[in-house]
VOGU-3710 file (C-alpha; in Angstrom, 3 decimals, decimal comma):
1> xxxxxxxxxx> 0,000/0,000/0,000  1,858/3,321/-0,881  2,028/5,503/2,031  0,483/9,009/0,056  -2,786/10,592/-0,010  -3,814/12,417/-3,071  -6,518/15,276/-3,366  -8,817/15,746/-6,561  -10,915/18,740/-6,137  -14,272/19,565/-8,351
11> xxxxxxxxxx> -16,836/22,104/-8,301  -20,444/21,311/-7,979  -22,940/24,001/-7,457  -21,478/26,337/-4,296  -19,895/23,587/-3,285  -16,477/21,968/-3,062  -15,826/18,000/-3,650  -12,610/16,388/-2,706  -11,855/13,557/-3,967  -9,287/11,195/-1,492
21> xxxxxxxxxx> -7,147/8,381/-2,351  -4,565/6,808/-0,501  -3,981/7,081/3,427  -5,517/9,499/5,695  -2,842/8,596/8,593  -0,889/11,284/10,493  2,049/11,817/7,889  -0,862/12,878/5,792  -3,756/14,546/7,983  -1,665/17,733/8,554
31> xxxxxxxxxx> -1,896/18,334/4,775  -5,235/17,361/4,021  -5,890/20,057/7,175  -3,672/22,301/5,493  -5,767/22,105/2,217  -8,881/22,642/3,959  -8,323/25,504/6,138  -6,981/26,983/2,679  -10,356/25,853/1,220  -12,092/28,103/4,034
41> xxxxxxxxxx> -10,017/30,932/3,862  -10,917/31,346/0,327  -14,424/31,409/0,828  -15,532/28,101/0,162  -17,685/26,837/3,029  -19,902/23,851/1,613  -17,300/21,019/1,325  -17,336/17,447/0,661  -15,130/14,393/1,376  -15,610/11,803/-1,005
51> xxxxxxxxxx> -13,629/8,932/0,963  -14,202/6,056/-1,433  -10,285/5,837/-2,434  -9,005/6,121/1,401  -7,604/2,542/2,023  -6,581/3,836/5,753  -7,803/6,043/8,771  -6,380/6,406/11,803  -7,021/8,163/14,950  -5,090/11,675/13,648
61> xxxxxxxxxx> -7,088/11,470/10,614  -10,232/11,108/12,668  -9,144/14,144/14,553  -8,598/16,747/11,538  -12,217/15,508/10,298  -13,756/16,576/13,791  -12,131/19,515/14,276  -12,794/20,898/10,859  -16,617/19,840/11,227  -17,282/21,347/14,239
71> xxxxxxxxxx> -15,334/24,682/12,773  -16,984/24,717/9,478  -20,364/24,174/11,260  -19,684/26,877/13,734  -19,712/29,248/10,698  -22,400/27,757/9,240  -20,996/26,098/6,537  -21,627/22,484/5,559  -18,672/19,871/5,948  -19,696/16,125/5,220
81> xxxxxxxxxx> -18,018/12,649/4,309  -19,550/10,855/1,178  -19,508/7,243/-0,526  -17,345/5,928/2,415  -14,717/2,969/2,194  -14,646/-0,219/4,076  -11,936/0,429/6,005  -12,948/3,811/6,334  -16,680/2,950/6,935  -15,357/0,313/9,623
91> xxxxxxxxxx> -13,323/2,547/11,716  -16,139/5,662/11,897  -18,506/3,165/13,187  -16,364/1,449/15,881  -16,073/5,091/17,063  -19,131/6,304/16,955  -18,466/9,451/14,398  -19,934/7,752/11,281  -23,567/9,402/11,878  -22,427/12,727/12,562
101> xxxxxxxxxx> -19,729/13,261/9,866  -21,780/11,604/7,060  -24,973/13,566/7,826  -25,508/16,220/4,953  -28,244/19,340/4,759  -29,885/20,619/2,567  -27,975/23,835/0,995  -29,921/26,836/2,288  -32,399/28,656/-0,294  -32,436/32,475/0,095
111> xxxxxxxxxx> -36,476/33,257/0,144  -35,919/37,424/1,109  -37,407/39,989/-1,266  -33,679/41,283/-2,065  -33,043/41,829/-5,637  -29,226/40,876/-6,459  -27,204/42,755/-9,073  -23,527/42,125/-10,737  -20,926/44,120/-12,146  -17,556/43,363/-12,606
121> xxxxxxxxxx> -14,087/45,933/-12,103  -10,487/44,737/-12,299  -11,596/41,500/-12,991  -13,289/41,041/-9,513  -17,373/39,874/-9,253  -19,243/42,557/-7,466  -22,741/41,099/-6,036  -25,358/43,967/-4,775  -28,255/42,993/-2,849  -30,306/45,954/-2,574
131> xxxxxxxxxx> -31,395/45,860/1,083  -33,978/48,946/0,918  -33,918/53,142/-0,524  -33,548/54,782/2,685  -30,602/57,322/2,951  -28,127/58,015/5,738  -27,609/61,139/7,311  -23,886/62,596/7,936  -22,857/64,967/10,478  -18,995/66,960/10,501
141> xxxxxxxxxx> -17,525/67,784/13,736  -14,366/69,316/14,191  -11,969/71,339/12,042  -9,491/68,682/10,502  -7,181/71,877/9,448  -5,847/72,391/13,537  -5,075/69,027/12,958  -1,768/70,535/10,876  -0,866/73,263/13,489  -1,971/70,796/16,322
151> xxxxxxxxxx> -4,318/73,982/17,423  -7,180/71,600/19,010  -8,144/72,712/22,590  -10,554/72,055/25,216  -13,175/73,525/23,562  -13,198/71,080/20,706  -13,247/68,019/22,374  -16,730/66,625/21,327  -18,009/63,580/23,368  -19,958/61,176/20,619
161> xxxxxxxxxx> -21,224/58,291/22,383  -21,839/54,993/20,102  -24,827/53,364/19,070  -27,007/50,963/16,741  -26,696/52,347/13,187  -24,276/55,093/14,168  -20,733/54,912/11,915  -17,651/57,021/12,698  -14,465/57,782/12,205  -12,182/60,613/12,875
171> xxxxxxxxxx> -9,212/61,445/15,493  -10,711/60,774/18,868  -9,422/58,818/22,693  -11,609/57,051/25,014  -11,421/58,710/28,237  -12,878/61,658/30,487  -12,641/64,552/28,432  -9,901/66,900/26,510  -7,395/67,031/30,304  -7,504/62,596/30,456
181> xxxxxxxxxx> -6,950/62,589/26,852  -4,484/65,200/25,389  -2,033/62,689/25,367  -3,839/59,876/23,479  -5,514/61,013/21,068  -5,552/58,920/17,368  -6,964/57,581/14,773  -10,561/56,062/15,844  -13,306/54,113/14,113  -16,874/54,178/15,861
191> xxxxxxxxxx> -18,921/51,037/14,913  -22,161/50,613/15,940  -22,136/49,651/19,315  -18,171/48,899/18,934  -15,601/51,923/19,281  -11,722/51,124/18,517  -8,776/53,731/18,578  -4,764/54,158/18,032  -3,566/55,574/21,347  -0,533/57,820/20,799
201> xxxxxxxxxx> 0,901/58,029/24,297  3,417/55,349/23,032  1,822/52,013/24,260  1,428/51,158/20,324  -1,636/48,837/21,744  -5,331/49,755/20,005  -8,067/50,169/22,838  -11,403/49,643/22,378  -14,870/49,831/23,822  -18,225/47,561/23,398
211> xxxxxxxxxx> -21,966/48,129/24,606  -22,201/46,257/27,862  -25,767/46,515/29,955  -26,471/50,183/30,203  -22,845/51,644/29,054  -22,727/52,836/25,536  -18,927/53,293/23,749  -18,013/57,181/23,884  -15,193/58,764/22,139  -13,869/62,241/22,867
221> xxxxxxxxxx> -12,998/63,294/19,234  -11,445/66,857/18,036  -12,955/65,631/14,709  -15,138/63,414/12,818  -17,146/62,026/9,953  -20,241/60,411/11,059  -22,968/58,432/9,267  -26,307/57,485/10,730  -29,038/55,050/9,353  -29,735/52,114/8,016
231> xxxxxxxxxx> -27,414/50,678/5,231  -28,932/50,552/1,861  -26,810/47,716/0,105  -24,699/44,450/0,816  -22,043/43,887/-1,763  -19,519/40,506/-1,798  -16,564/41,316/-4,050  -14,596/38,107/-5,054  -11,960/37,671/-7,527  -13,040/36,067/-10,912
241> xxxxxxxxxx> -9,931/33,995/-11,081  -7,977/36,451/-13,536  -6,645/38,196/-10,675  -6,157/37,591/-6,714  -5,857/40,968/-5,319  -8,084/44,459/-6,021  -6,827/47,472/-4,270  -9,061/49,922/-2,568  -9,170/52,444/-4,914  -10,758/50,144/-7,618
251> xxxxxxxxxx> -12,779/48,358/-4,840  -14,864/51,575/-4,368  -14,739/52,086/-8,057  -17,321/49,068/-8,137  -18,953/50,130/-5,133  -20,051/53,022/-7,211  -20,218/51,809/-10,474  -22,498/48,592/-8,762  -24,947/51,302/-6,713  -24,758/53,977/-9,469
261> xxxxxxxxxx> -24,588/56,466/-5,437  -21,686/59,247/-6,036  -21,580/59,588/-2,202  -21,520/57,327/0,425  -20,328/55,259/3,083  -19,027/51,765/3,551  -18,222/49,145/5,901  -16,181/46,427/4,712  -15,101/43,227/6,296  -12,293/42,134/4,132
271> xxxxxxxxxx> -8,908/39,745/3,881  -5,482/41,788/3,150  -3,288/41,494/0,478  -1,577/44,571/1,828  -2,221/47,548/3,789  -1,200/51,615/3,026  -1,546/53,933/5,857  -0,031/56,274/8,615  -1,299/56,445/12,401  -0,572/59,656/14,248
281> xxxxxxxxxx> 2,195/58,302/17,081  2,053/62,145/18,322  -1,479/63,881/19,812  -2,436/66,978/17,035  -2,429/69,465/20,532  -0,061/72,229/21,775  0,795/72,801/18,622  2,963/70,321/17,759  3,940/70,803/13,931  3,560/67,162/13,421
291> xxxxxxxxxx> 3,726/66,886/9,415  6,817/69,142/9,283  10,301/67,396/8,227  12,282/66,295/10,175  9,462/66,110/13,230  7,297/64,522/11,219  9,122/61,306/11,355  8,460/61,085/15,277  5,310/62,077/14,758  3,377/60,153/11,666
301> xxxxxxxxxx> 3,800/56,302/11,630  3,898/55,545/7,575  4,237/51,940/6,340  7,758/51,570/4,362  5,880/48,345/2,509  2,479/46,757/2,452  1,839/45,802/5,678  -0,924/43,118/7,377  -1,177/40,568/4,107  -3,721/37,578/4,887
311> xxxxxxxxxx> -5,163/39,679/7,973  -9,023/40,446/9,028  -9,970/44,411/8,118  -12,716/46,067/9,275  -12,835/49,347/7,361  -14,976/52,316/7,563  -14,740/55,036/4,438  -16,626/57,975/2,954  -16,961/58,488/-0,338  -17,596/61,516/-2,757
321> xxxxxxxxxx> -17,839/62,693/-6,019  -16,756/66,202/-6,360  -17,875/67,359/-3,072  -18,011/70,521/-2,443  -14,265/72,888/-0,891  -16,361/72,771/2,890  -16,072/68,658/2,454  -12,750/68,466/0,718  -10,855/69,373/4,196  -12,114/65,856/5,539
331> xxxxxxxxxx> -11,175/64,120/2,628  -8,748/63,242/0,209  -8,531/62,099/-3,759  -8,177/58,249/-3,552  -5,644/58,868/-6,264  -4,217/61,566/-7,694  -6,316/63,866/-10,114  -9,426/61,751/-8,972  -12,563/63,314/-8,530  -13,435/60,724/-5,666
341> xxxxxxxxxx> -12,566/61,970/-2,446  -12,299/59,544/0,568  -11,429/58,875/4,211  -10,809/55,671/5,475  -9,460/53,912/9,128  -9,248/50,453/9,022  -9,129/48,076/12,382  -6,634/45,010/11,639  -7,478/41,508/13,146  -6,101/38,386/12,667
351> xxxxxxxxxx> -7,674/36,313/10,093  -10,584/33,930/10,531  -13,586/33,045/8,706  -16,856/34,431/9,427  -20,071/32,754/10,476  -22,472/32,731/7,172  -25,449/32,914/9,051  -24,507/36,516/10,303  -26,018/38,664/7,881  -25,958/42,104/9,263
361> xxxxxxxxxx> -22,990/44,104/9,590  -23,688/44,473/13,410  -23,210/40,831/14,037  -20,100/40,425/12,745  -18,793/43,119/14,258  -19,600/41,735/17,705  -18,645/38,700/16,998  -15,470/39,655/15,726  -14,185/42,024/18,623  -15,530/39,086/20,963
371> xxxxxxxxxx> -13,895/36,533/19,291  -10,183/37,729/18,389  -7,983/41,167/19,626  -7,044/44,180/17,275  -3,365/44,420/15,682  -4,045/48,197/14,870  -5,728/51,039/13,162  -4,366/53,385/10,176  -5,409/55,745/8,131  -5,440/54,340/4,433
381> xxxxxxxxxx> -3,887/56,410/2,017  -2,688/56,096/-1,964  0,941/56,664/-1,432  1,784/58,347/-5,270  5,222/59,343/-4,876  7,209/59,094/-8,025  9,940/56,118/-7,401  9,239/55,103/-3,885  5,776/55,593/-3,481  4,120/52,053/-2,297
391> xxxxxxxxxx> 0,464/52,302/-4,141  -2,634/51,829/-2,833  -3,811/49,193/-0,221  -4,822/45,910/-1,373  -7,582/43,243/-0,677  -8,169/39,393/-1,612  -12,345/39,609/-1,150  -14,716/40,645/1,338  -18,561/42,105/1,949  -19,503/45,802/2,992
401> xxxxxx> -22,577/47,216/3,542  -22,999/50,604/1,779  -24,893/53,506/2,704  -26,055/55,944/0,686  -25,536/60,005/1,953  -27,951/62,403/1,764
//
């Protein structure tokens, strides 16, 4: 009996079949694990074992097929063993796993009134599903131009506490007002009923606040973009198989171009290919000249290469077309010459997949900050420079909800 185990993988439908021959022992479960966590990570998460070729199974290959169920079914996805060996057939019954690993449901049918459209940009699939016409309402706090002469005082410390349907982002602490916080202010994103910032008294550790009983999230913030309302659309972006990677400039490109909105905001749960940003390691107060050379290398954290590939993002952005010289302080082109001005923060998590039954962008975002701990959070930028400059950030698929501004 050669000692290998080969894997033949087909399509069928939305889901995956491998086909097995050979042994499943442990010189060989640590791959076939290995090909299935890679399975997951790429999105696939209806997969089937056809087991008819395995001549052996042993206790470590009984192990990988456990584990993965119970992970694959904690995300809702379907993992199953079909057309079974003898041998294999003989050992899951002496164990008692044959029942539960064989058992197969139906794939779920999507019955909602949402109407689904496509479009496609740099060769990635955008799906819309057009969740309802209501707009969201925006709200500008701050002046993001003190920000350069690090001018902010007490006076423009707002206090925004989170909340259901409430989306933020801007430069902001968690504390007790402008005197507990002068020295920690940063980049923040406000999520819902999840609020995540970049302290910048030199810990280098994100902190971050969730709704618990009574006690909402509140961020101090000198200033801030904030969205409130119900999100309009759900788009999936995935790559069609030219390509593996779409960077964030053409990723809301297709946002657009999918919703036909020329302003809005997203939220995007996504996988990194490569992230573009600064973080302020300096507070913008008692005037600080934090973008001038040479301070400005103390001051500004910039990424000298695409940094966090293969990591969970959680990215908040505001979009617009032309807006008018009153917007264009909190924005910026996402390219150079562009008529689409944008902010973004992104929070950085370590990858994992995401339950499929989850549907709104609230419950993922729970889940997530429940479930794992934040790297960081930067301020995405397109980094143009002739020579050195690094491009734009980077992405391997994801969802976002968008909203559309009023």
């Amino acid at each position: 009996m050669e000692n290998k185990l080969d894997i033949r993988k087909e399509i069928s439908g939305h889901e995956q079949h491998l086909f097995l021959e050979g042994r499943l022992d442990a010189n060989w479960a640590g791959h076939l694990d290995d090909y299935l966590n890679d399975l997951v990570r790429e999105g696939s998460h209806r997969i089937v074992l056809n087991m008819h070729g395995v001549q052996y199974l042993s206790s470590a290959g009984i192990r990988i097929l456990v584990n993965q169920y119970k992970k694959i079914k904690k995300i809702g996805g379907l993992f199953c063993l079909a057309d079974l060996s003898a041998a294999v057939a003989e050992v899951l019954d002496m164990v008692g796993m044959s029942t539960m690993l064989t058992e197969r449901e139906a794939e779920p049918i999507d019955t909602g009134n949402v109407v689904a459209q496509f479009t496609e940009v740099a060769t990635y699939r955008f799906e819309n599903e057009v969740l309802s016409e209501e707009s969201m309402t925006t709200l500008f706090i701050g002046n993001p131009d003190l920000s350069l002469t690090s001018g902010y005082l007490p006076a423009d410390n707002h206090k925004i506490k989170g909340a259901v349907n409430r989306y933020g982002l801007g430069i902001g602490a968690i504390g007790d007002g402008f005197a507990d916080c002068k020295d920690r202010y940063g980049e923040y994103l406000s999520l819902g009923n999840a609020l995540v910032y970049k302290p910048t008294d030199g810990s280098k550790i994100p902190d971050y606040a969730l709704k618990s009983g009574n006690l909402n999230p509140e961020i101090n913030a000198l200033c801030s973009l904030q969205a409130e309302g119900s999100f309009s659309n759900r788009i999936t972006f995935d790559p069609t198989g030219v390509s593996t990677s779409i960077s964030m400039k053409d990723i809301i490109a297709g946002f657009a171009k999918t919703t036909g909105f020329q302003r809005f905001v997203f939220f995007a749960i996504a996988e990194s290919e490569g992230l573009i940003g600064v973080s302020l390691t300096a507070p913008p107060v008692d005037g600080k000249l934090l973008f001038e050379f040479p301070g400005i290398r103390d001051h500004i954290n910039f990424t000298t290469e695409p940094a966090y590939a293969k990591m969970l993002t959680l990215s908040l952005g505001f979009c617009y077309l032309n807006p008018d010289e009153r917007l264009k302080s909190y924005l910026r082109p996402d390219k150079p010459g562009s008529d689409f001005y944008v902010h973004i923060h992104t929070a950085i998590f370590p990858f994992q997949s995401l339950p499929k039954k989850a549907n709104s962008a609230e419950e993922l975002i729970l889940h997530i900050f429940d479930s794992s701990i934040v790297q960081d959070v930067m301020h995405l930028v397109n980094d143009s420079r002739e020579i050195v400059g690094l491009g734009d950030s980077s992405f391997k698929q994801g969802v976002a909800w968008i909203g559309k501004l009023s």
